[in-house]
Every structure is written in C-alpha cells, then in structure tokens.
C-alpha positions as CSV (number, residue, x, y, z in Angstrom):
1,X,-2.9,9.4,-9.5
2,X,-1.2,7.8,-5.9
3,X,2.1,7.7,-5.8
4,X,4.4,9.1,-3.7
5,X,5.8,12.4,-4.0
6,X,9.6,14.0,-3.7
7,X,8.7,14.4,0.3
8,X,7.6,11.2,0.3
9,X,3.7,12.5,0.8
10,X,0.4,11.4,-0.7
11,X,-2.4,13.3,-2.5
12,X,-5.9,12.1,-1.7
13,X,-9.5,13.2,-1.2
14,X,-10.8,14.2,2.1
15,X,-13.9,12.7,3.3
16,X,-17.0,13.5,5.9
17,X,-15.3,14.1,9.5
18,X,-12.1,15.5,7.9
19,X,-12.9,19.3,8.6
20,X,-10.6,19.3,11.5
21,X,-7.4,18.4,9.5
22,X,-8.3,20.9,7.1
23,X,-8.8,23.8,9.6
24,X,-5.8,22.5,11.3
25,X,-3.6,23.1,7.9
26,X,-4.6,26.4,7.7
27,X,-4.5,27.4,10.7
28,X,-0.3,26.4,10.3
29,X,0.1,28.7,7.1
30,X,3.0,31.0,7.8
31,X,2.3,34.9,7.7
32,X,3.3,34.9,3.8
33,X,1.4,31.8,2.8
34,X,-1.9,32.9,4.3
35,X,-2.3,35.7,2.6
36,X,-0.9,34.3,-0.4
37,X,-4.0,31.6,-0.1
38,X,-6.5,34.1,1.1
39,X,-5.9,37.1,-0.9
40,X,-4.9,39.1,2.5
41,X,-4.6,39.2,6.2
42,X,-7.0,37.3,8.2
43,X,-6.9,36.4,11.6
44,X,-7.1,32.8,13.4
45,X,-10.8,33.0,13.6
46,X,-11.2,34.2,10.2
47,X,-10.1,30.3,9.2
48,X,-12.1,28.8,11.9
49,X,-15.1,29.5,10.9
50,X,-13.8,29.7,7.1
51,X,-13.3,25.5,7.6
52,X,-16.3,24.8,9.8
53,X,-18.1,21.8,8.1
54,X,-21.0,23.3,7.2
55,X,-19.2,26.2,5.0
56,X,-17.2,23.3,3.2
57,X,-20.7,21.3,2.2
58,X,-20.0,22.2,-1.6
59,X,-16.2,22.0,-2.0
60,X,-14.4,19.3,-3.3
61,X,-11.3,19.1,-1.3
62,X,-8.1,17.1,-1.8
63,X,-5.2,17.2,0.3
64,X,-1.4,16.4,0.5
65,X,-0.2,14.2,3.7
66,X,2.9,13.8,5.2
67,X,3.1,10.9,8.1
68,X,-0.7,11.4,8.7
69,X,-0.7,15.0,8.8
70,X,-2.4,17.5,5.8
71,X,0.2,19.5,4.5
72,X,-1.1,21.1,1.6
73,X,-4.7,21.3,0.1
74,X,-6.3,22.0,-2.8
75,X,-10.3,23.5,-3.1
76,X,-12.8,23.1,-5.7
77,X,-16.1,25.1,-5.9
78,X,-19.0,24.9,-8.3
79,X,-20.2,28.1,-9.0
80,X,-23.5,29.7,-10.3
81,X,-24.2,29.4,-13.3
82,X,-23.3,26.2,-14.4
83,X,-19.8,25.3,-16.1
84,X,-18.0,27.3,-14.1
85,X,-15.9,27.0,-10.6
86,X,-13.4,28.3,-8.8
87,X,-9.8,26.5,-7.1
88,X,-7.6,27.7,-4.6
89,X,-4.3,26.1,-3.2
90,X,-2.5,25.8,0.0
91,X,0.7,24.2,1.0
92,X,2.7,24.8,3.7
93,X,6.1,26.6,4.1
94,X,8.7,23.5,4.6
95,X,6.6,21.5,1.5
96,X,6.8,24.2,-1.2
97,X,8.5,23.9,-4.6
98,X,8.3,20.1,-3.8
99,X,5.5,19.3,-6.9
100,X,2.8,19.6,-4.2
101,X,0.7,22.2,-6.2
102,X,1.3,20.5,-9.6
103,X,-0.5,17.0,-8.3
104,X,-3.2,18.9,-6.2
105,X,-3.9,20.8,-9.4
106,X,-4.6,17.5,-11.5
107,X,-7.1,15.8,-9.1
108,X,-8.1,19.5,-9.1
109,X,-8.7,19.4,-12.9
110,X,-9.8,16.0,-13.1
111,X,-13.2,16.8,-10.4
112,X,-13.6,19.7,-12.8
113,X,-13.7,17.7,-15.9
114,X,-16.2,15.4,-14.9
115,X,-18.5,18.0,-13.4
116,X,-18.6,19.8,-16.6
117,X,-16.8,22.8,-15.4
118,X,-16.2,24.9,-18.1
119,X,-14.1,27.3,-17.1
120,X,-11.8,26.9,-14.0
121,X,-11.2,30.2,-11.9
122,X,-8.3,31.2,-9.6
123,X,-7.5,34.2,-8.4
124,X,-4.0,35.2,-6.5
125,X,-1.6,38.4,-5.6
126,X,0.4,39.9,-8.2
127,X,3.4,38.8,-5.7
128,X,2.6,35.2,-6.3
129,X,4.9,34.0,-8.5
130,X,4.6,30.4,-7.4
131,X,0.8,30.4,-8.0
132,X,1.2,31.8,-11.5
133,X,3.7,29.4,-12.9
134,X,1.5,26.7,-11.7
135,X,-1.8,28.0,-13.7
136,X,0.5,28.7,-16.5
137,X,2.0,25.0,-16.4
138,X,-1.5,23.8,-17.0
139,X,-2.2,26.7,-20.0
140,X,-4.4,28.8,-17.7
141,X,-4.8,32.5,-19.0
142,X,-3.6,35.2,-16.4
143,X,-5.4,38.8,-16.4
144,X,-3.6,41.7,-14.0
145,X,-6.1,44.1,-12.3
146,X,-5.6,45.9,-9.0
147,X,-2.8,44.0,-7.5
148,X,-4.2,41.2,-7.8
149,X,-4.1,38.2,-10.9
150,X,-7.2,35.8,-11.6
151,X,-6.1,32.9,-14.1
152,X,-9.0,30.7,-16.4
153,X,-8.8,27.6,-17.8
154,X,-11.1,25.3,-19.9
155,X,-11.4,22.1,-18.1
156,X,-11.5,19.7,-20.6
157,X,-14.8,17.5,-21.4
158,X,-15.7,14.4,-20.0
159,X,-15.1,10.7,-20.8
160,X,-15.5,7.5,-19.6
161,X,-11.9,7.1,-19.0
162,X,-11.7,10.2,-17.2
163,X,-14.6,9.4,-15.1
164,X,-13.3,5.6,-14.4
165,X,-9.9,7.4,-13.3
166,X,-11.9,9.4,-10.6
167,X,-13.4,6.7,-9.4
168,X,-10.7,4.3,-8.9
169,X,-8.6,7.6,-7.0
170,X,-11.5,7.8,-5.1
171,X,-12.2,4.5,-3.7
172,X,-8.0,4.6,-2.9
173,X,-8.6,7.5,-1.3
174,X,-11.5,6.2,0.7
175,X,-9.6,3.4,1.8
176,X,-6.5,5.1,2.7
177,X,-8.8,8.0,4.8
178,X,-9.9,4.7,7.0
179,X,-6.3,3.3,7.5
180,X,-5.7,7.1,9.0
181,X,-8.2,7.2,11.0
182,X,-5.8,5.3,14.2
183,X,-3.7,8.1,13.4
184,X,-6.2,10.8,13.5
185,X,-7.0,9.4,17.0
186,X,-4.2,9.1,18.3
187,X,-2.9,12.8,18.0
188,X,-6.6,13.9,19.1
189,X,-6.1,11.5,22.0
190,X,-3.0,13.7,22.6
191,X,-4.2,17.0,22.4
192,X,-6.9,16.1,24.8
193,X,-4.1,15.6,27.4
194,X,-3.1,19.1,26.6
195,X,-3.9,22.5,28.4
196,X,-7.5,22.6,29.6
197,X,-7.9,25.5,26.6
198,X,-6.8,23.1,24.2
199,X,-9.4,20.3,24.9
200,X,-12.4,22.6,25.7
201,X,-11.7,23.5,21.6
202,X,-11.2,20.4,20.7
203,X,-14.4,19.3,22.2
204,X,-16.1,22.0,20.5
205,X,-15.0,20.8,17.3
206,X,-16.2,17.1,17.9
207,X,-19.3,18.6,18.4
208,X,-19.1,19.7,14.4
209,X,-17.8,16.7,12.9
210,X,-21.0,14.8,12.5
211,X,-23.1,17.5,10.2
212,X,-20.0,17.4,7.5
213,X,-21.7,17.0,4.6
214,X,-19.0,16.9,2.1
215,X,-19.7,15.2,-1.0
C-alpha cells in the first residue's frame, strides 16, 4: 500500500490543512492535462475556488509526492443516494505513464470498498486514452456519449481485512503527512519572501486552512 514507485514517489492520504498542496497541483496541470481532469477549459480561478477547503469537506483525497511536493492526485466523492460515488485523477505532465494512476486508483477503490460504494463513477474525454486504459485495467465498463466517456465499476464489498488495510495506510499516511510538515514550511517560508502579490495570496490562503474539514 506504501512503497515507492518507478519515480521514486509515494501515494498517501491528505489530511486537514493540506488544501493548499492540492490547489497548488492543479494549478501546475499543463493545458492538455487540465482539461483532460476537468472535462474542459477552465481558468486559474476556476481551480481556486474548485480546491478551497470548504468545497473539499466530502472528498476523500489521496495524493502522489515527489521530494515533498503533490504530483498527482486522486478524488473520491460519495454521492446521493447511497452506494454510489464518483473518482477523478490528476497527475502531472513529467509523472505520467509512470504507474501513478494505477496506485491512486487502488487506495481509490479500497475508500470505496469500505464505504459501501456500489458503483464507482468516472467520467473523461473520448481523447483520453490514458484514463480509459486505466478504468479498463481495473474492469470498469466504458459508455461513449457526446464526446465524452463515463466508466462504472462495482467496488467490491467489505471485509475486515479490507478495512484493517485502510487503517494501517492511514495511520502511515498520518505519520508521514507530519514528517512533511518541515517541508511544507519551508517552501511556504519561501514563497513569502517572494513578490509582494505572491505573499498577499498566500496569506489569503492561511486564512482558509483552519476550517478544512476533510475527513
């Protein structure tokens, strides 16, 4: 469930006070890979407000990290009614085809499982190849409509193995967010010493940290 990947990354679980790195991440999708994440063209401030703590109160987000820095990122919604949710994936340009997606989708599947999900629901661009041979790596069924794809998958059921597996990732997780959090400092340490701009946002978003609510 931790181990290190091809890049020589980790997958974990981001906790309360983590929006920033999330927004951040987007925020660094290329042209191609935004879209491909949000279904079409958004802007900066579009994403900024998309990853604002209080919009991620009900996701369940794990990410991948490279030398302290979230790289790719993986998003789980409950939906209404119950038993179903929705997942969507991000990785950044330089850490694609790297087996990034494949272990974001198992914590992915795993959170599922144990929530009762189901059925899992994605939905991509008919363009996005890379996002379709990932769902179909894990037996998702793909549907074509209107240029775009949407992919379901039953999540399987519960068991106490299953359950004692999330928990053990997550307390690894939790440790290792709290061995970052020097790290985190640091470089926000450094981008206060930036342009004036730079730190009046920063500021801003210090300001949002504490009401994260994420579970």
């Amino acid at each position: 469930m931790y181990e290190p990947l091809i890049s020589g990354g980790t997958v974990r679980r981001l906790w309360i006070g983590e929006a920033e790195l999330y927004r951040q991440h987007l925020l660094r999708l290329d042209a191609g890979s935004r879209r491909s994440r949000f279904c079409g063209v958004v802007s900066d401030d579009f994403i900024r407000r998309y990853a604002e703590p209080a919009a991620l109160r009900s996701a369940f987000i794990y990410g991948f990290f490279v030398d302290g820095v979230l790289r790719g990122a993986a998003e789980l919604r409950l939906l209404e009614p119950a038993g179903e949710a929705e997942a969507a994936f991000s990785v950044e340009n330089a850490w694609q085809s790297h087996g990034v997606g494949t272990e974001l989708f198992e914590r992915v599947l795993l959170a599922a499982r144990n929530r009762q999900v189901e059925r899992l629901h994605m939905l991509c661009l008919a363009e996005n190849r890379r996002m379709q041979q990932l769902a179909r790596k894990f037996d998702a069924e793909l549907s074509f409509q209107s240029g775009s794809v949407t992919g379901e998958m039953k999540a399987p059921h519960p068991t106490p193995m299953s359950v004692m597996r999330e928990l053990v990732a997550d307390g690894t997780d939790l440790a290792t967010a709290m061995l970052d959090v020097p790290s985190q400092l640091a470089k926000r340490l450094e981008n206060m010493n930036g342009p004036p701009e730079r730190r009046r946002r920063d500021r801003r978003y210090e300001r949002l940290m504490p009401v994260d609510n994420w579970r």
